[in-house]
MIPARO-245427 format. One record per residue (C-alpha): residue number from 1; residue in three letters; x, y, z. Coordinates in Angstrom, 1 decimal, decimal comma. Layout:
# MIPARO-245427
num_residuo_east_north_up
NUM_ala_X_Y_Z
...
This chain:
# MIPARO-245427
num_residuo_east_north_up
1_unk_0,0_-1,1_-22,0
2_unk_0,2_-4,1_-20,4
3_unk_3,2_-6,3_-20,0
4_unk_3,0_-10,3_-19,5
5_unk_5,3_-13,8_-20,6
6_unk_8,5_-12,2_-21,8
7_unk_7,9_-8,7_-22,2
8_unk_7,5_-9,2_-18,2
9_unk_10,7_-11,6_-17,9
10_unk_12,8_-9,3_-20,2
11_unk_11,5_-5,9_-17,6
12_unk_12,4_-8,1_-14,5
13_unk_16,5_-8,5_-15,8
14_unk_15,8_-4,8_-16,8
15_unk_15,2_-4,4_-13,2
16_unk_17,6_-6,2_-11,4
17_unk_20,5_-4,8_-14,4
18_unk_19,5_-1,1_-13,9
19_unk_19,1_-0,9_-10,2
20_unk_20,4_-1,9_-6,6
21_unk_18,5_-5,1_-7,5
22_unk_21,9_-6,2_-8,4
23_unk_23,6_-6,4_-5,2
24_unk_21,1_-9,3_-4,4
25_unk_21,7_-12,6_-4,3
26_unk_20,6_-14,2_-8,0
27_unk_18,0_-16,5_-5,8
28_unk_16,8_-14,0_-4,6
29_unk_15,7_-12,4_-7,7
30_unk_14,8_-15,8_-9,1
31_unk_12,1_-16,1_-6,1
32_unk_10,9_-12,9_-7,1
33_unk_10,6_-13,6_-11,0
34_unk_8,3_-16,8_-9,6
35_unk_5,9_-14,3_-7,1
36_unk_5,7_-12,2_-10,1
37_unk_4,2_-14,9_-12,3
38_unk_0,9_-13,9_-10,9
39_unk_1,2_-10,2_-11,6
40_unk_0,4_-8,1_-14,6
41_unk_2,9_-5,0_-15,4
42_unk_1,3_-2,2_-16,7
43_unk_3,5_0,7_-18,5
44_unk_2,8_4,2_-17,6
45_unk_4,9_6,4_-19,8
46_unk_8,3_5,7_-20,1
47_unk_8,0_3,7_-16,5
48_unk_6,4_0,1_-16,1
49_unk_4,6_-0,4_-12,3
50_unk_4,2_-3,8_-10,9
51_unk_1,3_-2,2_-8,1
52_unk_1,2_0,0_-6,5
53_unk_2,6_-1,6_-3,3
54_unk_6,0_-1,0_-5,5
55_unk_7,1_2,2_-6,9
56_unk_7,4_2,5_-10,6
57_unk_10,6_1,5_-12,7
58_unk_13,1_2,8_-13,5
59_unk_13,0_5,7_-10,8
60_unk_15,1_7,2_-7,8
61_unk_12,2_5,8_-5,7
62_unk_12,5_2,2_-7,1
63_unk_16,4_3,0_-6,5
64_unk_15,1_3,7_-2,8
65_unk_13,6_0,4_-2,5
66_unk_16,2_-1,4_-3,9
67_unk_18,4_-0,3_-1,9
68_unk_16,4_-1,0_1,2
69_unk_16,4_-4,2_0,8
70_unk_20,0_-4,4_1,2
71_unk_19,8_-2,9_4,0
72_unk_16,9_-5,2_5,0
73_unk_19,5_-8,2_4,7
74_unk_22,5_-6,3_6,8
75_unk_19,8_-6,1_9,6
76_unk_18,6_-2,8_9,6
77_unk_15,2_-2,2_9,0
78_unk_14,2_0,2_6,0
79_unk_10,0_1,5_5,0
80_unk_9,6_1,0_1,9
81_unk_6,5_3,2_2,5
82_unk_4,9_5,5_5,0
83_unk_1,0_7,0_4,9
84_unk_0,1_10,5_5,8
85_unk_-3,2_10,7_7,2
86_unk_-3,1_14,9_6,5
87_unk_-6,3_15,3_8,1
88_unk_-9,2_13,5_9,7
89_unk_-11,8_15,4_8,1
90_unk_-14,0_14,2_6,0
91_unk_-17,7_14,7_4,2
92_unk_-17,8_11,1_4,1
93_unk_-19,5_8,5_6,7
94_unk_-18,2_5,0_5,5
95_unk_-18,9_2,2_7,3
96_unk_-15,6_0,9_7,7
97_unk_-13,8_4,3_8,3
98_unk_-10,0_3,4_9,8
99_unk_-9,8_6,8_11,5
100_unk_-12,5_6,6_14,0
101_unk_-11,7_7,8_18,2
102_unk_-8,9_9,7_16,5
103_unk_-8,7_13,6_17,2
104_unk_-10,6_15,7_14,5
105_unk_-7,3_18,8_14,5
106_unk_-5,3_19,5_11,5
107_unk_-1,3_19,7_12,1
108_unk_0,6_23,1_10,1
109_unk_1,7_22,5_6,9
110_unk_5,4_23,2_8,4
111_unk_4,6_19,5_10,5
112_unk_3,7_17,7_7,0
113_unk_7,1_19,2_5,4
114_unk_9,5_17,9_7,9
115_unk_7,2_14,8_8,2
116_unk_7,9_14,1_4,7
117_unk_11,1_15,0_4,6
118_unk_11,9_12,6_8,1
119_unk_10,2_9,5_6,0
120_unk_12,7_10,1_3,2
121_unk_15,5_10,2_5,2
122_unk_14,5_7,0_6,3
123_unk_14,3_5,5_2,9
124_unk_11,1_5,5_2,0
125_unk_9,6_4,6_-1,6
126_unk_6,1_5,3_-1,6
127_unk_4,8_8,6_0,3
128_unk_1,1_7,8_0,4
129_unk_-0,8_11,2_1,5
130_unk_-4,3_9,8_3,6
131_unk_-6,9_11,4_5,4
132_unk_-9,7_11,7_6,1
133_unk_-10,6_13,6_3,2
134_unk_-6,8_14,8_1,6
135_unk_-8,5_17,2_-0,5
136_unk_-9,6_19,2_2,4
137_unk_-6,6_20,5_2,7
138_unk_-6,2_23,7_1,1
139_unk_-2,3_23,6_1,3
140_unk_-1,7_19,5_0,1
141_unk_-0,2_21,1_-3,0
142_unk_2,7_22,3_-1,2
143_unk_2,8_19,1_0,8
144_unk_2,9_17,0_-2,3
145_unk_5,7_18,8_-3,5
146_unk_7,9_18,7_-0,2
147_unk_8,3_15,2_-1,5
148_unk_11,3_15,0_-3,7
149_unk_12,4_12,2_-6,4
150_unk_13,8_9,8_-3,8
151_unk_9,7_8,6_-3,1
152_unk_7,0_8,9_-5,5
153_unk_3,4_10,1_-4,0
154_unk_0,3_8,6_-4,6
155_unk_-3,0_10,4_-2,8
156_unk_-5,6_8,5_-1,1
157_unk_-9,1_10,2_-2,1
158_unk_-12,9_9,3_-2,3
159_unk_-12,4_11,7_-5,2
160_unk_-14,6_14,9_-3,4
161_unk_-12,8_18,2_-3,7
162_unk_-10,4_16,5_-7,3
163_unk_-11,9_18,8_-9,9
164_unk_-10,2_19,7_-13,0
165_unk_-8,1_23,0_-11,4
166_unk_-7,4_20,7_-7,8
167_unk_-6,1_18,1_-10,1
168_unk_-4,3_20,1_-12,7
169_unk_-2,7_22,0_-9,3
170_unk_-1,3_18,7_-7,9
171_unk_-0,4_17,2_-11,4
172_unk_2,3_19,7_-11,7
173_unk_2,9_19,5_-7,2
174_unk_4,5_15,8_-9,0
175_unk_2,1_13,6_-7,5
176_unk_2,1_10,3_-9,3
177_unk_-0,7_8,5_-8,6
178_unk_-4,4_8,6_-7,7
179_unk_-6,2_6,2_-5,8
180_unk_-10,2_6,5_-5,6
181_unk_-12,4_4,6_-3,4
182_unk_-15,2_2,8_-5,3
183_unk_-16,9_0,1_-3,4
184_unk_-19,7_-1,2_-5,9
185_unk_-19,8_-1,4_-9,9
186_unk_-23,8_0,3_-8,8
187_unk_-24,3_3,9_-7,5
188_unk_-26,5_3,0_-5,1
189_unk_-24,3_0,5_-3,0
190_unk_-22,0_2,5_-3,2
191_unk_-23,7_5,6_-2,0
192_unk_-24,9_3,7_0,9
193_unk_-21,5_2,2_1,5
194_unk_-19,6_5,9_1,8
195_unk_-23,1_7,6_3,5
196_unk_-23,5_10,2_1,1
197_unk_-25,7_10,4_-2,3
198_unk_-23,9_11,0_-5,4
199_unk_-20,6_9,7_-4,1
200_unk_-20,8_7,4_-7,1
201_unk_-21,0_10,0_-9,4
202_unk_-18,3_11,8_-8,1
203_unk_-15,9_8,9_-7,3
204_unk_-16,5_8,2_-11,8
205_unk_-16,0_11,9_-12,7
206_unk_-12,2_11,7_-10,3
207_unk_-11,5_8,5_-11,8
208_unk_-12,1_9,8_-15,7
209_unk_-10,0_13,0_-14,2
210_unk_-6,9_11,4_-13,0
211_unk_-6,9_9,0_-16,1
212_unk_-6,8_11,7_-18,3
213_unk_-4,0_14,0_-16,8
214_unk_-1,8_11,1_-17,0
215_unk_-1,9_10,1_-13,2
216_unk_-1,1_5,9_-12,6
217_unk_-4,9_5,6_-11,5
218_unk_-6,2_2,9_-9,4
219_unk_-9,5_2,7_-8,0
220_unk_-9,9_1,1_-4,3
221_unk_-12,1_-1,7_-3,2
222_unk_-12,9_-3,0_0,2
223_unk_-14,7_-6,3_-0,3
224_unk_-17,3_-7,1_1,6
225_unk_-18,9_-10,6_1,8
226_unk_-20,9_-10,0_-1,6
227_unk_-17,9_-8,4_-4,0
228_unk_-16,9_-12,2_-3,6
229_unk_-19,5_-13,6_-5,5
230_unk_-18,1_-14,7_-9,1
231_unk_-20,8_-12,6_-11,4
232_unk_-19,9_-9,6_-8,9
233_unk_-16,7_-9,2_-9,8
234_unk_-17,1_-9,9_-13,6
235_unk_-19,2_-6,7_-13,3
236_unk_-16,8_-4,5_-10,5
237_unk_-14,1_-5,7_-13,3
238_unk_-16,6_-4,9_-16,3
239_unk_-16,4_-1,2_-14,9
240_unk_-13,1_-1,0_-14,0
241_unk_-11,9_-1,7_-18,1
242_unk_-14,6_0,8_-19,1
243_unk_-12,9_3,0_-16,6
244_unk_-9,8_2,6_-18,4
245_unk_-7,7_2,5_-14,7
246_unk_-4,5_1,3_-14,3
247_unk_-4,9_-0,9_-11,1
248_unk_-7,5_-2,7_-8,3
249_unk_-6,6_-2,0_-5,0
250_unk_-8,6_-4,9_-3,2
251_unk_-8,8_-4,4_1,0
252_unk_-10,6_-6,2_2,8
253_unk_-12,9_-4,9_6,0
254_unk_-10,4_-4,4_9,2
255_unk_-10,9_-4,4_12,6
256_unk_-9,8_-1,0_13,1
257_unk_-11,6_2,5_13,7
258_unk_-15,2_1,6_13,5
259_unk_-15,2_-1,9_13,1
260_unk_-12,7_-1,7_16,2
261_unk_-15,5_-3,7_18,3
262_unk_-17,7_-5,2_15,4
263_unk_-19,1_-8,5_15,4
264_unk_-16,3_-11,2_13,6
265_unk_-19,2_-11,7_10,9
266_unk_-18,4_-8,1_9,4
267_unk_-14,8_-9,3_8,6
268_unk_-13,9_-11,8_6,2
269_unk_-12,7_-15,4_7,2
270_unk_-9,5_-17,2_6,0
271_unk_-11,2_-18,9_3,5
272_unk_-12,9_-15,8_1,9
273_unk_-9,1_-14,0_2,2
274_unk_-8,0_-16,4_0,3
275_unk_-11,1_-15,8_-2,5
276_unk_-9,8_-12,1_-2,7
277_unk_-6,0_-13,7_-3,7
278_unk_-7,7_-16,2_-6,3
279_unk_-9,5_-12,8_-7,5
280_unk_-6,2_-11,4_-7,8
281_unk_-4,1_-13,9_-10,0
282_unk_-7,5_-14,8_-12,1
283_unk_-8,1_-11,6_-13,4
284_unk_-4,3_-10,5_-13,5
285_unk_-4,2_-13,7_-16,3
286_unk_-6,5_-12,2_-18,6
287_unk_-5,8_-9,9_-21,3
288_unk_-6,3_-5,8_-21,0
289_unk_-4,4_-3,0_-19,2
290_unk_-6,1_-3,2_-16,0
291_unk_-4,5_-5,5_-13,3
292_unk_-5,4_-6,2_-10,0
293_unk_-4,0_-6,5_-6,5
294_unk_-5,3_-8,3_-3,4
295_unk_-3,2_-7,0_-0,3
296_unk_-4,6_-10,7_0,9
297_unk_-2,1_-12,1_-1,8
298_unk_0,5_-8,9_-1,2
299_unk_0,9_-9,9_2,4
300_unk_0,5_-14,1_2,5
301_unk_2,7_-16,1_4,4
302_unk_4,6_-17,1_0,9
303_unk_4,9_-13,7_-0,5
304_unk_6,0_-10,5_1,2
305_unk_3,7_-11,1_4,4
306_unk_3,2_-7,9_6,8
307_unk_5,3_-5,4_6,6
308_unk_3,7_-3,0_9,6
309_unk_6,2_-1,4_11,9
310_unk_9,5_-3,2_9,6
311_unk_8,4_-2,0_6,1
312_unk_5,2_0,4_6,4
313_unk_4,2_2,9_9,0
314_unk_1,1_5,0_9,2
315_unk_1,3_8,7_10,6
316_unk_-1,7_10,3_11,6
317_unk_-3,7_13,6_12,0
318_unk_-2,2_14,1_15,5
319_unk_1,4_13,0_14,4
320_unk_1,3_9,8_16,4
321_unk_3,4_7,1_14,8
322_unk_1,6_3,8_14,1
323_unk_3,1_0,1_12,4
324_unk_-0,3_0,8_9,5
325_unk_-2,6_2,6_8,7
326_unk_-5,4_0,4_10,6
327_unk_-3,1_-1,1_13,5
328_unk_-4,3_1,7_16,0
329_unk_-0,9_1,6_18,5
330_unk_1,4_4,3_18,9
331_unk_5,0_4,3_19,3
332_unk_5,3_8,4_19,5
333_unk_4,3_11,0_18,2
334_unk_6,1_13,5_16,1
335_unk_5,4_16,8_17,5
336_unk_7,8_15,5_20,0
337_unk_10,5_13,5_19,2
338_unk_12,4_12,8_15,4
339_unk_10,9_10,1_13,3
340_unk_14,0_8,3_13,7
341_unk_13,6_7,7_17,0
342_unk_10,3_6,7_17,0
343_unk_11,2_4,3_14,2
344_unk_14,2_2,8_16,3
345_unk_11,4_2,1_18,8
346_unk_9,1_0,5_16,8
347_unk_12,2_-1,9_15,1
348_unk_12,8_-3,0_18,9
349_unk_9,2_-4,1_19,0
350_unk_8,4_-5,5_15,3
351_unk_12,0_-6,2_14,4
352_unk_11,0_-7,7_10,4
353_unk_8,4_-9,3_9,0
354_unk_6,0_-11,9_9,7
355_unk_3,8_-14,3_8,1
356_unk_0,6_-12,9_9,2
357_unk_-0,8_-9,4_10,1
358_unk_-0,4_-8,0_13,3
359_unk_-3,2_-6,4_13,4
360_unk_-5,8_-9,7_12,9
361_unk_-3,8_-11,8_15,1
362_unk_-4,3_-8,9_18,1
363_unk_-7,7_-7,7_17,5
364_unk_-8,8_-9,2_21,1
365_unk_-6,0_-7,2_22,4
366_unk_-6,5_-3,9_21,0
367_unk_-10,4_-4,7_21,9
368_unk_-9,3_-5,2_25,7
369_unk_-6,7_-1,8_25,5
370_unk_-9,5_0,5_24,0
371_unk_-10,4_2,8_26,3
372_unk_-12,9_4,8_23,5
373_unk_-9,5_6,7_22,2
374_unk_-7,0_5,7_19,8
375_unk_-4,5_5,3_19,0
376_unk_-3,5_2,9_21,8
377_unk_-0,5_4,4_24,0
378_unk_2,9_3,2_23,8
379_unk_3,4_1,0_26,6
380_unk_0,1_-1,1_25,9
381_unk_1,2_-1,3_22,4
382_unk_4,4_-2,6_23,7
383_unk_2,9_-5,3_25,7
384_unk_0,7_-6,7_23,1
385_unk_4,0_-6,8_20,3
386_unk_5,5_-8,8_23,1
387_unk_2,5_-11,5_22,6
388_unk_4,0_-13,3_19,8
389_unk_7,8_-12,5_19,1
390_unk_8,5_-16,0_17,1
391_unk_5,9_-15,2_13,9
392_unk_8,2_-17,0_10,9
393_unk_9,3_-14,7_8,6
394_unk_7,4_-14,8_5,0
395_unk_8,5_-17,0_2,4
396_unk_10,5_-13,5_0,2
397_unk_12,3_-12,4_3,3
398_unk_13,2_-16,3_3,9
399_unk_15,0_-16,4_0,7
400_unk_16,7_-13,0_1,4
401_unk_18,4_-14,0_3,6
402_unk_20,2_-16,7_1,8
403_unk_23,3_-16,8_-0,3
404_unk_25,8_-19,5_-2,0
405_unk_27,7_-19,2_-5,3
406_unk_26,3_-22,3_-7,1
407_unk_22,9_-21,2_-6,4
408_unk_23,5_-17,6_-8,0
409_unk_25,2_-19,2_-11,0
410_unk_22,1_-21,3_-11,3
411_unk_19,5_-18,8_-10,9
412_unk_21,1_-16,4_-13,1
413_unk_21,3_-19,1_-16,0
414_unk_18,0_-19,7_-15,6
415_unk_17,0_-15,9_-15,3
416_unk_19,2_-15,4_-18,6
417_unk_17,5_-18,7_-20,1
418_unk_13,8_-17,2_-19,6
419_unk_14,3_-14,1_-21,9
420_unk_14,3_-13,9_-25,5
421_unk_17,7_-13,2_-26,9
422_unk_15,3_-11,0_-28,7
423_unk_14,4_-8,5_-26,0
């Protein structure tokens, strides 16, 4: 079920009421009700998910996030989620592949407990597990389950290996939601996209699998130039409701791992970002339970804007410690040194969030530092953060940070004003 108009304003005072939430400033929550006018809720169970940027509510993990962003405003930066690349194989050949130059070696499971465990200690929300090809992984069960309530998982998968006893296996690991790559609503572009024959096929068959096991299921685009075209996505979205998913993950091509060096014309402009957020909001206002969410929109200067290295950070198969998943710069790795440490590090260098993401503002940077290996050592990596310290802070992190009693009693009236005495 989908929630939108007041059932979403009545779940939003739910929110702030039930959670850490509170402890914000009323404007602060009244900015958030307006960025959430272009998002659709959708109810999973007896918890509603705003996307899958967010974890679900109510939840210890949503408690996690919450409280973050406390922290966020006493100065101290808190992830609200970290990706696990488990392993950097993969039966795949996609064109865009983010993992690239990295080393082909898979770390013990005992590394991926304390990994997860180090993250959560941190604060983090969302544990997102990554590969490579997760499911390759004989032993993701158990790293699944090292995870506890404080996070919620969600697995990262071109749907190969997720048969009905893999899936069953991790369903009761507590892994809470399923992301499957489908670029194209056609087989055929889509085989050709991931390099293999049948990956449509097999991609449909994970997708009807997690839907039915009672997974939050998303299905993961990366948009080239011709998913923009109007009749395209009527059709991509067509699929997606016959699919019966919960969520559109829309990406966009990086310049990261193979596209490292590629031509600009294999990466969208500005203008065609901004198609994917008008792709976002436009199908989020019409009716049925699947919604859609740009990371274009997620991360734009007047929303939440990029949270690598403040908010997010990216482990790899090696254990190196990166700001994303594609911003290939390390700030240590974890076979030597705590995650909390490395994290400090990364805080000096990042320090909160900016208007624009890091990684397309250095791509002629990282181009210059790549030497055919990545990730990009530590003291490069710290030269190129130094480029640009003064990025402006996004508009949501603006309005975090300010306070005043006569704009709280406003906000909240207005808040209180917006909802039903009904609900």
């Amino acid at each position: 079920m989908y929630l939108n108009g007041w059932a979403r304003q009545a779940t939003l005072l739910r929110m702030w009421r039930g959670s850490s939430l509170r402890e914000l400033p009323l404007p602060v929550l009244w900015r958030l009700r307006r960025m959430l006018s272009g998002e659709k809720m959708v109810r999973i169970g007896d918890r509603t998910m705003v996307h899958s940027f967010l974890p679900p509510f109510p939840s210890r993990a949503f408690e996690s996030m919450a409280h973050g962003l406390n922290e966020v405003r006493r100065g101290r930066a808190v992830p609200v989620s970290a990706y696990l690349a488990v392993t950097n194989r993969c039966s795949y050949a996609c064109w865009h592949c983010s993992k690239a130059h990295r080393a082909e070696r898979d770390l013990p499971l005992s590394f991926w407990r304390r990994a997860v465990r180090e993250t959560q200690e941190l604060g983090v929300a969302i544990v997102g597990i990554t590969g490579g090809e997760p499911l390759q992984r004989n032993d993701l069960e158990e790293i699944v389950q090292a995870a506890d309530s404080r996070s919620v998982t969600i697995l990262f998968t071109s749907g190969a290996g997720f048969d009905e006893a893999r899936a069953a296996a991790l369903k009761r690991s507590g892994l809470f939601g399923v992301a499957v790559s489908l670029d194209h609503w056609q087989a055929g572009a889509h085989d050709e996209r991931r390099g293999r024959p049948g990956a449509f096929d097999t991609a449909l068959a994970a997708i009807r699998r997690a839907r039915r096991l009672g997974f939050y299921t998303m299905i993961q685009l990366v948009a080239t130039r011709d998913m923009l075209r109007t009749e395209t996505q009527a059709r991509y979205l067509d699929l997606a409701r016959k699919l019966d998913v919960h969520e559109i993950r829309l990406l966009e091509p990086m310049p990261a791992g193979r596209l490292l060096e590629a031509e600009q014309a294999a990466l969208l402009s500005a203008a065609e970002r901004a198609q994917l957020r008008q792709w976002h909001l436009r199908a989020n206002r019409r009716r049925g339970p699947t919604k859609t969410t740009a990371f274009a929109h997620i991360e734009a200067p007047d929303m939440y804007g990029c949270g690598a290295g403040s908010q997010h950070l990216y482990v790899d198969a090696s254990g190196h410690v990166c700001p994303c998943d594609f911003t290939p710069v390390s700030f240590g790795n974890l076979r030597e040194e705590p995650l909390a440490d490395v994290w400090r590090r990364m805080g000096e260098a990042f320090g909160r969030p900016c208007s624009s993401c890091f990684l397309l503002r250095h791509a002629a940077h990282l181009r210059e530092a790549f030497d055919g290996r990545l990730p990009i050592p530590y003291e490069q990596a710290k030269a190129i953060c130094a480029r640009d310290p003064n990025d402006p802070l996004p508009g949501f992190y603006r309005r975090l940070g300010k306070r005043g009693r006569r704009q709280t009693s406003q906000a909240e009236s207005s808040l209180r004003r917006a909802v039903p005495a009904t609900q």
